[in-house]
N, C-alpha and C positions, 0 to 999 in steps of 0.2 A: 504494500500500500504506500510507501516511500513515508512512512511518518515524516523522515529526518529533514520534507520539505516543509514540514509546520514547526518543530521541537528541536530544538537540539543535541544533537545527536555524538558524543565523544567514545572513541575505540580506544580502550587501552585495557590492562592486564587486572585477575584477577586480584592479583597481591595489589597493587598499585591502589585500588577503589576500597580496599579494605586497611590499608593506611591513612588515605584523606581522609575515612570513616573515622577512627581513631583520631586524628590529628585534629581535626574538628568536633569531637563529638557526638557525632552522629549513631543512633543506638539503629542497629542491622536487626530489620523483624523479619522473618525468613518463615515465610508458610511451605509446611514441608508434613508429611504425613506420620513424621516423628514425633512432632508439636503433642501436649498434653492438652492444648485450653484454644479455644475460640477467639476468632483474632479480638470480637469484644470484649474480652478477658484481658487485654493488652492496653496498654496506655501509646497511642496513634496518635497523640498530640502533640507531640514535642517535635525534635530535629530527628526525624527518621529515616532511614534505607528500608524502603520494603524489597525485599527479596522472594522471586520464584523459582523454580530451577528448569531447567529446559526438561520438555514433555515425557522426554524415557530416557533420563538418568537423575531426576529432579536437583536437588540443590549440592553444592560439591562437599566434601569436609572441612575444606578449610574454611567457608564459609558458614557453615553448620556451627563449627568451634568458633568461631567471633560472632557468632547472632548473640545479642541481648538478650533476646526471645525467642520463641519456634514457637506458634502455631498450627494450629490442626483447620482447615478449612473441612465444616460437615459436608459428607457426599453419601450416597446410596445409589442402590441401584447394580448392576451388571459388575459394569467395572468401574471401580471408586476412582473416578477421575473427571478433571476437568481440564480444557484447552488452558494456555498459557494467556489469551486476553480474559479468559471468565474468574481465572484467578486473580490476578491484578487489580479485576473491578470489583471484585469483591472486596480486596484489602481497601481498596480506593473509597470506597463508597462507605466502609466503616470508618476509616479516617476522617471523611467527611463530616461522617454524622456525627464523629466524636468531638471534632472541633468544632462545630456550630453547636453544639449543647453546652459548650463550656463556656461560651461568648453569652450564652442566659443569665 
């Protein structure tokens, strides 16, 4: 879909965005099927990385080991899975609603 003609779009290494993350503060929420609690269970307010992991190998370890948090997104059904945009708007759309309740 060429997002990167709307968004900005930067390549670089895994280690390297998990350093800025750190260096700035940024707490890594990584939905991943290991996660114990519902991404509502998580505080999406603050300076955050939300993390997915690509469809059939999900999230890596070394990423796994610097998340803040892991997340369980609920699924049912055949096979307990969701595409990589239904995941993201889900983190996205809790995020949302976490911080417009907080502006109450």
């Amino acid at each position: 879909m060429r997002a990167d003609r709307f968004i900005p779009v930067i390549y670089t290494t895994t280690e390297a965005i998990l350093a800025s993350a750190k260096e700035h503060a940024i707490h890594l929420v990584v939905a991943e099927d290991v996660g114990e609690k519902g991404p509502w269970d998580a505080d999406l307010t603050g300076n955050v990385l939300l993390v997915v992991g690509a469809e059939r190998n999900g999230v890596s370890a070394p990423v796994l080991e610097a998340a803040s948090e892991v997340v369980r997104l609920p699924m049912d059904g055949f096979v307990p899975s969701y595409n990589l945009q239904v995941a993201v708007s889900v983190l996205a759309v809790e995020a949302l609603r976490q911080r417009l309740n907080r502006r109450k």
